[in-house]
C-alpha angles and dihedrals in degrees: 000000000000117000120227106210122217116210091248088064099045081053096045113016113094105265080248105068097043079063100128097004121148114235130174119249086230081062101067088060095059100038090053086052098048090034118013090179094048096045086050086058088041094061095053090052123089104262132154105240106193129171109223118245113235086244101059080040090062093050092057092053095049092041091053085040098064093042085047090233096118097095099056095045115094122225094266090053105059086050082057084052099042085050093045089053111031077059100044073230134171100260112218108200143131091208111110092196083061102045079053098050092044093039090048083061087046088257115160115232134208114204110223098208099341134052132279111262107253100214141041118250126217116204129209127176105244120199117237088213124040092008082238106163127219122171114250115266130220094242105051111143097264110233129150092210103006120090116276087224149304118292109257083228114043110010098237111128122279121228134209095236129157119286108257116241 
């Protein structure tokens, strides 16, 4: 079974074990910019560089979507995701948005250095103001640390949170 790896394991894992690993090209950029040294070692190592096709793309964003993990997933990540998933693939991350994501579409993760997350997590846009709840759309501004939006009520901000019971 092909192994999607996930940035966090190309900058911790022994050079030895990354050795036939899937990454996607969107990857190389941000691992040159958070390790140059490492990215340099990285390049010399047998990895499977792929570009992701728009329609496995698609599926990642639907598949973070209906978890409501989309708007707190960065570009590269949802490549990870569209790899992961086109493959039907192991996917080797750290993330827990994206063991979410993966284990929602019945996906099987490998931790890099924690443990894999137990349970499946559902995600709603909950209002600040008035606690008003939204689900989470496709296309929420997608921001680690930002708002996800305004509340359609009252105009305070609207944050990704938990779904409730």
């Amino acid at each position: 079974m092909d192994r999607v790896l996930d940035t966090a394991a190309l900058l911790h894992w022994p050079i030895e074990r990354l050795a036939g690993g899937v990454c996607a090209v969107s990857q190389q950029a941000e691992l040159r910019a958070l390790n140059e040294p490492r990215s340099m070692l990285i390049e010399t190592l047998d990895l499977d560089w792929r570009d992701v096709p728009s329609e496995w793309h698609a599926l990642a964003t639907q598949c973070a979507s209906e978890t409501g993990d989309l708007p707190r997933l960065s570009d590269v990540d949802v490549d990870v995701l569209a790899l992961a998933l086109g493959l039907n693939a192991c996917l080797v991350t750290d993330d827990y948005r994206l063991q979410n994501s993966y284990k929602h579409a019945g996906g099987s993760i490998e931790a890099v250095a924690n443990r894999v997350s137990k349970a499946v997590w559902l995600w709603e846009l909950r209002c600040t103001g008035c606690r008003d709840v939204a689900e989470v759309p496709p296309n929420v501004p997608r921001s680690k640390d930002r708002p996800a939006g305004e509340c359609q009520r009252c105009g305070s901000s609207m944050l990704v949170k938990r779904r409730r019971g």
